[in-house]
N, C-alpha and C positions, 0 to 999 in steps of 0.2 A: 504494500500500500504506500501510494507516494502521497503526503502530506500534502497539501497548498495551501497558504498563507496570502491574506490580502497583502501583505506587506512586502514589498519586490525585496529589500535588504534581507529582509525576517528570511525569505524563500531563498533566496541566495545562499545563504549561510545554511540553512538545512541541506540544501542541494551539497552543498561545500562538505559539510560534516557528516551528515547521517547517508544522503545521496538515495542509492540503491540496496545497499546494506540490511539484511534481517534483522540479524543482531543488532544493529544500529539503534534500527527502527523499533523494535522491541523496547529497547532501554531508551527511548527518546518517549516512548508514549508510558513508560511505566514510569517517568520520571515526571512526565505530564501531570498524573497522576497524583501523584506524590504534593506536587506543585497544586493542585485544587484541592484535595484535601487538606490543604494544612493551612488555604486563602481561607477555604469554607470556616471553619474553624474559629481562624482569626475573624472573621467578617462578624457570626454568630456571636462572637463575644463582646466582640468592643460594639455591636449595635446591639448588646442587652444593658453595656454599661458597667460590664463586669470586669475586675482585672482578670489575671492567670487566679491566681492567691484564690478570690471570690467562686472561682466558677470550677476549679477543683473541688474546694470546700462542698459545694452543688454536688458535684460529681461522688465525691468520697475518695479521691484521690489526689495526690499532691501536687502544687503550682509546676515542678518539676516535670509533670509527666505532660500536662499541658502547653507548657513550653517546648517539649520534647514534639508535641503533637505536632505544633504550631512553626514550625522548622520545614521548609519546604524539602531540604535534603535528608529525613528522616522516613525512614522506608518502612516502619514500625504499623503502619495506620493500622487497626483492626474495626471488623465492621461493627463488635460489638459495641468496644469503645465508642465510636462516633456516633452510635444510638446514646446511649448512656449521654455525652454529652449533647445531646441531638432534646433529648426528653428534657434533660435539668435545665434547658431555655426553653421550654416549653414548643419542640419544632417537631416535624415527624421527618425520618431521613428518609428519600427516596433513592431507590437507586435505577439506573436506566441502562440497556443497551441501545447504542444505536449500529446502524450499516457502517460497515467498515468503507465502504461508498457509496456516494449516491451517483443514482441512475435513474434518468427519468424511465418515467413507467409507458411501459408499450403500449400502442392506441392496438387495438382488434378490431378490425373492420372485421363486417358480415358483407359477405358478400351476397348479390341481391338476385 
């Protein structure tokens, strides 16, 4: 799957780096990843108004592990965790697959 980027520099640099690459491409979307869950996270907390310290407490576990959370280079996420803090801001976690591409959808003619 080759990525595309609105961004021509952004698409440059992917082309540049990850290219055609599996493994590349693999650890480019798992790091993706990595990087949304730990914005989500951050985004949930400082728009409830809570620091790390506050929303661990919520949690039952310590400012450390939310910090830990909250680190985009942190490869740790677990789904249960992110429910648990997902519920103590009162949010429900959704998770989704999408198409590894999009493709427009075939017309069917009937023929007459």
């Amino acid at each position: 799957m080759t990525r595309r980027f609105q961004s021509r520099a952004l698409q440059r640099v992917y082309d540049e780096v990850v290219g055609q690459d599996a493994q590349r491409q693999e650890a480019f979307e798992q790091e993706l990843v990595n990087v949304e869950a730990a914005q989500l996270l951050y985004d949930m907390r400082t728009k409830a108004g809570l620091s790390q310290r506050e929303l661990a407490t919520r949690v039952g576990t310590t400012a450390s592990v939310i910090c830990r959370m909250e680190d985009a280079e942190y490869q740790g996420h677990s789904l249960g965790m992110l429910r648990r803090i997902a519920a103590a801001l009162e949010r429900r976690l959704e998770l989704r697959a999408v198409p590894l591409r999009s493709r427009r959808p075939v017309r069917k003619t009937r023929g007459r």
